[in-house]
C-alpha positions, 0 to 999 in steps of 0.5 A, spaced: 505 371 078 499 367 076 491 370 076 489 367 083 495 369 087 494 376 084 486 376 087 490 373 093 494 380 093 489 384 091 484 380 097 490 380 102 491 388 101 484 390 101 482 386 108 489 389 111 485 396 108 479 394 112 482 393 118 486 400 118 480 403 117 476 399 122 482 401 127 482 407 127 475 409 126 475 405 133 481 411 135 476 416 133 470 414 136 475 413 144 477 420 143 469 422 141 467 418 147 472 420 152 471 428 151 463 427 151 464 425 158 470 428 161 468 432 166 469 440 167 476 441 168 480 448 168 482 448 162 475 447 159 473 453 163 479 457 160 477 455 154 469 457 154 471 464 157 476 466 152 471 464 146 466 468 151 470 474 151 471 474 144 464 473 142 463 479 146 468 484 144 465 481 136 459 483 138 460 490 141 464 491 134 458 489 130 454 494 134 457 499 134 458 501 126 451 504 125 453 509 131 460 510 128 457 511 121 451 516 124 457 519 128 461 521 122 456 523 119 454 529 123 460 531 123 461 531 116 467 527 116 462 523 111 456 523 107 450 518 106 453 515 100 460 513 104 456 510 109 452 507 106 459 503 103 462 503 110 456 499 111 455 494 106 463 494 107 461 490 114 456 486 112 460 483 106 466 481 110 461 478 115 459 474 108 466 471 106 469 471 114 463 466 114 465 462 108 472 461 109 472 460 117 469 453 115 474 451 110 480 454 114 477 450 121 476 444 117 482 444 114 487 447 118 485 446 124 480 449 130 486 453 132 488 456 127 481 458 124 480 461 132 487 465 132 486 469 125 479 471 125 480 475 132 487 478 129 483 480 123 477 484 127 482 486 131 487 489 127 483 492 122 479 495 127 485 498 131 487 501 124 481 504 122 481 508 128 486 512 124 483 511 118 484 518 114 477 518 110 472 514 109 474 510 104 480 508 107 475 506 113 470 502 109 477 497 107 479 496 115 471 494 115 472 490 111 478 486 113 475 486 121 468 484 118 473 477 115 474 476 123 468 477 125 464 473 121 469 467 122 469 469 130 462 467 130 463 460 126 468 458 131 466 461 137 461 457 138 463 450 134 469 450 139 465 451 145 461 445 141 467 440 141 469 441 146 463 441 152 461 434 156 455 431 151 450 432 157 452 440 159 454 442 152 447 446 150 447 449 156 455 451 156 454 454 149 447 458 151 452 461 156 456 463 151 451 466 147 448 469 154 455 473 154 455 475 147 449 478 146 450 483 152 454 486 147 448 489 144 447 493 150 455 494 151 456 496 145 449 502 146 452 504 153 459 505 150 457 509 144 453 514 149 459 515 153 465 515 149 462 518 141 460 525 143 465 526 149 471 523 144 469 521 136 469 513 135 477 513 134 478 512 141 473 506 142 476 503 135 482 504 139 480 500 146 477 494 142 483 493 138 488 494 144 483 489 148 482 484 142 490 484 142 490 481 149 485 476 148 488 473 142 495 474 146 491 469 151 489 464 147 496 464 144 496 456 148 489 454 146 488 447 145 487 444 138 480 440 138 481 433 140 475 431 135 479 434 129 485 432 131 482 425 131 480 425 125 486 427 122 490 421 125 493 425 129 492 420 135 498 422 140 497 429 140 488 429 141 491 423 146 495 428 150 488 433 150 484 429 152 488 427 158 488 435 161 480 434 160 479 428 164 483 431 170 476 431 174 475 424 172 469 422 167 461 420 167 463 414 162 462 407 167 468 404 164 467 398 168 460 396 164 462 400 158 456 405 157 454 412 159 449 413 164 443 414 161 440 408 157 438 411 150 446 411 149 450 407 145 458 405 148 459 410 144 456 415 147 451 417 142 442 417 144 440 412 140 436 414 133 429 412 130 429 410 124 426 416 121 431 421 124 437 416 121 433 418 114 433 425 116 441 426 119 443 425 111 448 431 110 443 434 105 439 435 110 441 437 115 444 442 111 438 444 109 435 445 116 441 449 118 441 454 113 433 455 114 433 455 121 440 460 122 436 464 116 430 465 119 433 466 126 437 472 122 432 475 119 427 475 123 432 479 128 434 484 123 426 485 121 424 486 127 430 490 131 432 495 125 424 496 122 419 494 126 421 500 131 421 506 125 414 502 122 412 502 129 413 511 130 409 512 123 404 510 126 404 514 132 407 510 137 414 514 140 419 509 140 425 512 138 426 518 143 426 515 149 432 510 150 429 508 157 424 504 152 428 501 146 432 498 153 427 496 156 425 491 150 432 489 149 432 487 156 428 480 153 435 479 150 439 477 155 432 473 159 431 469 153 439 466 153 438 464 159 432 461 157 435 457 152 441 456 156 436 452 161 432 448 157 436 446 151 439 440 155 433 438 159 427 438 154 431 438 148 433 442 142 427 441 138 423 442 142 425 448 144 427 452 138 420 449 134 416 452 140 421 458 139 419 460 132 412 458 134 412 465 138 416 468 135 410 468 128 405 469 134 409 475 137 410 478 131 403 479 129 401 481 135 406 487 135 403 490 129 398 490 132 400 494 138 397 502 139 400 504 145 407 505 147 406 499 153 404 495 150 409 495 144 414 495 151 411 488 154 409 485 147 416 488 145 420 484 150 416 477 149 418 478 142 424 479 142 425 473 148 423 469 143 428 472 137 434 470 142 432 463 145 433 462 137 441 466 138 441 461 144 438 455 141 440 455 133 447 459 132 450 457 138 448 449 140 444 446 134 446 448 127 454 445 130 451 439 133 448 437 126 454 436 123 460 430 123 467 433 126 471 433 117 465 438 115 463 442 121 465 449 120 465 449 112 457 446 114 456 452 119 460 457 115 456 456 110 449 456 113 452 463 116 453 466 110 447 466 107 444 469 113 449 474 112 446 475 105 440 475 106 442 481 111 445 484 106 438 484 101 434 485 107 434 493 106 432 492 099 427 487 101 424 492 106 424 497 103 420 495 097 415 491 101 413 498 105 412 501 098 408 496 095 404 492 100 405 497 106 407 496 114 403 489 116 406 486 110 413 485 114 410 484 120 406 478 116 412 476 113 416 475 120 410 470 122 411 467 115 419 466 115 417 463 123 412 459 122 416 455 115 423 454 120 418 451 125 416 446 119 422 445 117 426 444 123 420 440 126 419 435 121 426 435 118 430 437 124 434 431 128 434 431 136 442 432 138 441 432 145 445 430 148 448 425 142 455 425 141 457 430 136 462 425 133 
C-alpha cells in the first residue's frame, strides 16, 4: 500500500470516527433534553419519595448517635473513651462512604450506588442493636457511616438527574425539607424510646424500616442521563418513555424550550465569563467551598455556639422548649430555599445566604439574654438551612456533567466530612487560646469566604441542563 492510499485509510477512518462521535453526542443530548422536560409523571413521584424517605431515615440515624453514645454511657455499658471511638467511627465511614458512593455511582451506575448505601446503614444499624460491647458497636458504626454518607451523595443527584429542568431546584429543596425533619424526629424518638427501652429497640426500628425501603426501591429506574453516557441508548430510551407519559414542555414543532435564553438543547444560555468559570477545576473549587463551609458552619453553630452561649449565663440547654424553638428555623429555612431557588436563582440565593449567616453569627454572640439568643437563634439557623437546601441538595450536583457527577460531589462531601472530624480539635483550641468570640468570628469569616467564592466563581445553574 503506498504513503497516500495510507493517509486516505488513515483520513477515511478518523472522519468515520467523527461521525460516531457526532452522532452520539447527538443521542446524548436528545435523551438530556427529553428528561429536562418531561413532565411529572408517577414514576417521577416514586422516585422523589423513595429517595426522601431514605434521607430521612439517614438523618435521623446521624442524629441519634450522640443520644446513644450519652445513653450507654449513663448506664456504664461504655465510657468516654469508647464513645468517644464510636463517635469518630461514624464520622469516618461518613468520609470513605462519600468518597466511594461517587466512584461506584459513576462507574456502575446510579442504581447500584443507590441500593448499597441504604443496605449498608441499614444492615450495620440492625446488627448494632445486638452488638455485645462497645467495640463491636463502633465496627457496625462504621459500616452504616459507609451507607449514610454515600446516601447523602445519591440522594440528592438522583433527584437532580431525574427532576424537569424547571422544577429541579425546587424538587430537591423538598427532599432536603423531609430530611432535615429528621433532626427533630430523631430528638423526639430518643426522648421516648431511650429511657422507656435502651437504644437497641430504636436501631432495631431503623434497621426493619430501612429494609422495606431498600425492598421498595428494588425496581427503581436506572438514571437515563448515565445510561446515556455510557451508550446504552435502548434502555435510557425506554425510561424516558415512562417519564414522558404526561407529555413534555419542549416545543417540538419550532425545536426549542419555552423560555428564550434556552438553547435546543434545553441549556440557559452562558456569558462569556460563566463558560470560563464552568472549567471542571472550578467548579470543583466552588463545590468543595461552599459544601464545606454549609457544614462547618452548621456544626460550629449547633454543637458549640449553644454551650459557649451557657458560660456566659444564658440557660440553653435545660429547657428542651427552647433548643426546639430555634430549631423550628430548619424546616422554615428548606422551605425558603425550595421557593426561591427556581425563581430568582441559585446564586442569588445561597450568596445571600451566606451573607446572613457572617451577619447572624456575629449577632448571636452578642446576644445576653435567652429571647434573644431564641429570635437571633432561629434567624441563623434559617439561614444555615436555606444553605442544606440550596448548596448540598440542588447546586454542588448541578455543577458537574453526568460521567463525573457523583465522584465530584462525593468528594466535596468528604472533605466536609473531614473537616467535621477536625472541627472538635479546632474548637477546642480556639476557646482555650483566643476565647468564645473567636468561633463565633470565624463562622462569619468561613461565610463571608463562601459568599466570595461562589459569588465570583460560581456559574448560575438555574434552570440549565445538567447535561
Amino acid at each position: 500500500m503506498t504513503a497516500q492510499a495510507l493517509q486516505n485509510v488513515k483520513r477515511n477512518a478518523a472522519s468515520r470516527a467523527a461521525e460516531m462521535d457526532a452522532a452520539q453526542k447527538k443521542q446524548v443530548e436528545e435523551i438530556t433534553r427529553r428528561v429536562d422536560y418531561a413532565k411529572e409523571t408517577r414514576m417521577f413521584h416514586k422516585i422523589v419519595a423513595l429517595v426522601a424517605a431514605g434521607m430521612l431515615m439517614d438523618s435521623i440515624d446521624v442524629y441519634i448517635g450522640s443520644a446513644v453514645a450519652s445513653s450507654a454511657l449513663s448506664t456504664h455499658w461504655s465510657t468516654v473513651a469508647q464513645n468517644s471511638t464510636f463517635m469518630s467511627a461514624g464520622f469516618m465511614g461518613l468520609l470513605i462512604g462519600s468518597l466511594l458512593a461517587g466512584f461506584i455511582g459513576d462507574l456502575k451506575g446510579r442504581r447500584v450506588a443507590y441500593q448499597i448505601n441504604l443496605l449498608l446503614f441499614g444492615g450495620f444499624t440492625f446488627l448494632g442493636a445486638f452488638a455485645p460491647n462497645m467495640a463491636v458497636l463502633s465496627l457496625c458504626r462504621l459500616g452504616a457511616g459507609l451507607g449514610l454518607g454515600a446516601e447523602i451523595v445519591t440522594g440528592f443527584a438522583m433527584v437532580n438527574e431525574f427532576a424537569p429542568v424547571e422544577r429541579r431546584g425546587r424538587w430537591c429543596a423538598i427532599v432536603s425539607l423531609v430530611a432535615n425533619c429528621g433532626v427533630p424526629v430523631a430528638m423526639l424518638l430518643c426522648a421516648w424510646i431511650i429511657p422507656r427501652w435502651s437504644w437497641r429497640p430504636l436501631f432495631i426500628g431503623i434497621g426493619i424500616i430501612a429494609a422495606v425501603i431498600w425492598w421498595l426501591r428494588r425496581d427503581i429506574p436506572e438514571s437515563p442521563r448515565w445510561l446515556a453516557v455510557h451508550g446504552r441508548y435502548d434502555e435510557a430510551e425506554a425510561i424516558v418513555r415512562k417519564l414522558e407519559e404526561n407529555g413534555s414542555e419542549f416545543d417540538d414543532a419550532n425545536f426549542k424550550p419555552r423560555h428564550d435564553d434556552m438553547d435546543a438543547a434545553g441549556s440557559r444560555s452562558m456569558n462569556a465569563r460563566e463558560r470560563r468559570n464552568h472549567a471542571l477545576g472550578v467548579c470543583l473549587l466552588v463545590a468543595i467551598v461552599a459544601v464545606a463551609a454549609t457544614n462547618v458552619c452548621s456544626y460550629a453553630f449547633t454543637s458549640w455556639v449553644p454551650t459557649i452561649l451557657v458560660k456566659r449565663g444564658i440557660d440553653l440547654s435545660s429547657s428542651l422548649w427552647t433548643s426546639t424553638l430555634m430549631m423550628c428555623g430548619a424546616p422554615v429555612g428548606c422551605l425558603i430555599g425550595s421557593v426561591l431557588l427556581d425563581h430568582i436563582g441559585r446564586k442569588k440565593v445561597i450568596v445571600s445566604a451566606f451573607g446572613l449567616t457572617a451577619v447572624f453569627g456575629l449577632a448571636y454572640a452578642a446576644q445576653t439574654s435567652s429571647i434573644g439568643a431564641i429570635v437571633v437563634g432561629f434567624l441563623l439557623t434559617m439561614s444555615l438551612y436555606v444553605l442544606m437546601a440550596s448548596v448540598v441538595a440542588v447546586y454542588a450536583p448541578e455543577l458537574f456533567a453526568t460521567k463525573v457527577r457523583f465522584r465530584c460531589v462525593g468528594l466535596a462531601n468528604a472533605i466536609a466530612k473531614l473537616l467535621n472530624v477536625l472541627m472538635p480539635m479546632i474548637v477546642g483550641w480556639m476557646l482555650v487560646t483566643m476565647g468564645a468570640n473567636s468561633v463565633f468570628v470565624s463562622i462569619s469569616v468561613v461565610a463571608v469566604i463562601a459568599m466570595l467564592v461562589t459569588g465570583v466563581f460560581g456559574v448560575e445553574t438555574s434552570r440549565r441542563s445538567v447535561g
